[in-house]
C-alpha positions in Angstrom: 98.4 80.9 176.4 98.7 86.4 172.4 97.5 89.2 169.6 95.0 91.9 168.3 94.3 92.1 172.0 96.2 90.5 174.5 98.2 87.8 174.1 96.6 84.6 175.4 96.8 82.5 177.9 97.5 81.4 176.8 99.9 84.4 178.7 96.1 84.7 180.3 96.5 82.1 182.7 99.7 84.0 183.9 97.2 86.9 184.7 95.6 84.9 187.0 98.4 85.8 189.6 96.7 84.7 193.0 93.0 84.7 192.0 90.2 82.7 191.1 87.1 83.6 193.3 84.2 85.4 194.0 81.8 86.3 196.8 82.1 86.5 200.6 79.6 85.5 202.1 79.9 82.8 205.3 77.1 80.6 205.4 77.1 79.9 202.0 80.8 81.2 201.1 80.8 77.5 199.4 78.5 78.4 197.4 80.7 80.7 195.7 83.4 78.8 195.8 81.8 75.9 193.7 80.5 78.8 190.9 84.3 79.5 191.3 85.5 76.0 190.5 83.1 76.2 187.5 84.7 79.4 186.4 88.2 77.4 186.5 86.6 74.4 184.7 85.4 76.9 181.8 88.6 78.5 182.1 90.2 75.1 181.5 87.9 74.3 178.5 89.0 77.3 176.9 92.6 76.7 177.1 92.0 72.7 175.7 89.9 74.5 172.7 93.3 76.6 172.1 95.3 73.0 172.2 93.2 71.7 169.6 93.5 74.7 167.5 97.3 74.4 167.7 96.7 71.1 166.8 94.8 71.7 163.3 97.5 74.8 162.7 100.3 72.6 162.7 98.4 69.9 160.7 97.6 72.8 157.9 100.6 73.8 157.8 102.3 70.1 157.4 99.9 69.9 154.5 100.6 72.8 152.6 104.2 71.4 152.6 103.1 68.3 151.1 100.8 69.6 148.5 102.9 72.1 146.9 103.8 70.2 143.8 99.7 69.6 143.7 97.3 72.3 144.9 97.9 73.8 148.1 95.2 76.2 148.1 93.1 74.2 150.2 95.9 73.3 152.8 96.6 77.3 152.8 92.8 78.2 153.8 92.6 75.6 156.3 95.4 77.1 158.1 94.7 80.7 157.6 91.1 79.7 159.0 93.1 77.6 162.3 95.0 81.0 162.7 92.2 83.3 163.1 90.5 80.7 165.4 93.7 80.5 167.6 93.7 84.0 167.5 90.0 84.1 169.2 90.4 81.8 171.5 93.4 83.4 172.7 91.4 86.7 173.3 88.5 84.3 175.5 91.3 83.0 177.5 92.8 86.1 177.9 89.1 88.1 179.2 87.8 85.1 181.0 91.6 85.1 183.2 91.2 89.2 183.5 87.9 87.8 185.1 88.9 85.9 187.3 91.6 87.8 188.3 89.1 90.5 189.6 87.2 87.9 191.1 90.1 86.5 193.3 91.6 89.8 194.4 87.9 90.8 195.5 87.5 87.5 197.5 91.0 87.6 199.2 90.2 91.0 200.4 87.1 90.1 201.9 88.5 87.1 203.7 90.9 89.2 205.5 87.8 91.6 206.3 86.4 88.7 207.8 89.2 87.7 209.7 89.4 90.7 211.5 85.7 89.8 213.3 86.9 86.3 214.0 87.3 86.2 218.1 88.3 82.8 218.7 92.5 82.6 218.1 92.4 79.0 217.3 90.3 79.6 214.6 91.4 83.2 213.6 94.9 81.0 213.1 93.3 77.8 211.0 92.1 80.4 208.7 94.5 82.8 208.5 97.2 79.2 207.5 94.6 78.2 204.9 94.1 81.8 203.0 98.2 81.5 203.1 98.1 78.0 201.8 95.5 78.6 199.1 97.3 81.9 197.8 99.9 79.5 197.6 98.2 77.2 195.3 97.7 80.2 192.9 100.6 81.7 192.7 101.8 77.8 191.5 99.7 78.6 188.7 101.6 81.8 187.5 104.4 79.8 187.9 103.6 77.1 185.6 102.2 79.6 183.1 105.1 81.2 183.1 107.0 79.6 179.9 103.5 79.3 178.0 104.1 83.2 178.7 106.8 83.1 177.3 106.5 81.0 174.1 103.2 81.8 172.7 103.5 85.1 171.9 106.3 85.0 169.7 104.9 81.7 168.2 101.9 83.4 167.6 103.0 86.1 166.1 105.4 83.8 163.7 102.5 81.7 162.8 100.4 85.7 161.4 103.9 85.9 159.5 103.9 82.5 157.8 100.4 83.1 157.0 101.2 86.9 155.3 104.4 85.2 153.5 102.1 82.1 152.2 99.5 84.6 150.8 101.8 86.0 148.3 103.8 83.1 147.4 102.3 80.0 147.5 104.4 79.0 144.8 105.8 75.5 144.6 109.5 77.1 145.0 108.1 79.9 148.1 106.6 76.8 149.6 110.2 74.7 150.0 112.3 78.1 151.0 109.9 78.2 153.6 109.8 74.4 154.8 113.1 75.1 157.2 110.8 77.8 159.1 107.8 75.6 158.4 109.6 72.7 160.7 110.9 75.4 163.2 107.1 76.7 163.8 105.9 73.1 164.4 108.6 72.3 166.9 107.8 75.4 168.8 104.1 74.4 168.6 104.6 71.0 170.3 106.6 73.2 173.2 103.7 75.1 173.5 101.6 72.4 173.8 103.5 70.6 176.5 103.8 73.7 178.3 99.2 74.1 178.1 99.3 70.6 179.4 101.4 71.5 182.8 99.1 74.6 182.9 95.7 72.0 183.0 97.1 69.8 185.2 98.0 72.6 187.3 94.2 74.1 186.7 93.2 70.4 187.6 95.0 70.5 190.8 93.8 73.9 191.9 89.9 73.2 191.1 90.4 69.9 193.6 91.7 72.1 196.3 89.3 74.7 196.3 85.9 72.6 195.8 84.1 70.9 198.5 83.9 66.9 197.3 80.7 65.7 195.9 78.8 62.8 195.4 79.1 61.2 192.1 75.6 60.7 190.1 74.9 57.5 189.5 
């Protein structure tokens, strides 16, 4: 929502495309569909655990500026550490969204499989209008991915640089030729985030659409 491997998510969630389930069974295709809603909800966690990483990078970062004239060695580790982190939870994002990419490409098939055996025309046409209005409801997740796509790469990769720059110079006078970018890199980090929180809201909206309602435990 990125690296070593893929990108993320966070240009993950763009791989999702139209997909997100599994199975194909009838009598208990809900069945699935609830373990599919669970995939989305781990999905979703995944993706948050990337915010929050973002969140302690930027912080890191903000204090290395402010400890230059002190010790910023500390400041440095911390967000050398919050890199790498970001770094592996964009690789989860980006394998669990291969996942369920798979998963939803198999599914779709077999609904139209199943279609094909439906007799009555009323229903062969209910379900054929809600596979339509459900692929829908994916692809409005590939659109809303779509600038995370486009930001977090180059953000990420910006952030590796910092980090390679900071590592040989962490001198008090390396530290303020660098506050200019430092600034940019936090800036483009709050876009980024803005653009992970359309993406859960999206994931939000797709989970309620897709899952059969349930009783709340009391």
């Amino acid at each position: 929502m990125f690296l070593k491997k893929q990108p993320v998510t966070f240009v993950l969630i763009a791989a999702l495309g139209v997909a997100a389930f599994s199975g194909c069974g009838t009598t208990a295709g809900y069945k699935q569909v609830d373990r599919t809603g669970e995939g989305i909800a781990d999905f979703r966690t995944e993706i948050v655990n990337g915010s929050k990483a973002i969140d302690a990078t930027v912080k890191a970062l903000n204090d290395i500026a402010t400890s230059a004239t002190t010790d910023p060695r500390k400041a440095f580790e911390a967000y050398s550490k919050s890199v790498d982190k970001l770094e592996s939870a964009a690789s989860r994002v980006s394998d669990r969204a291969k996942t369920i990419q798979a998963d939803g490409k198999t599914y779709f098939a077999n609904w139209e499989k199943q279609l094909a055996e439906v007799k009555n025309p009323e229903i062969r046409e209910l379900a054929v209008q809600r596979k339509a209005r459900l692929q829908e409801t994916f692809a409005r997740i590939k659109e809303v991915s779509a600038p995370l796509k486009a930001q977090f790469g180059p953000w990420m990769s910006d952030l590796k640089d910092l980090q390679k720059y900071l590592s040989n110079d962490l001198t008090i006078a390396g530290i303020d030729a660098a506050k200019g970018l430092f600034t940019k890199t936090q800036n483009e980090g709050a876009d980024v985030q803005r653009s992970i929180e359309a993406v859960v809201s999206e994931l939000n909206s797709v989970a309620a659409a897709i899952t059969p309602a349930a009783a709340v435990k009391k």
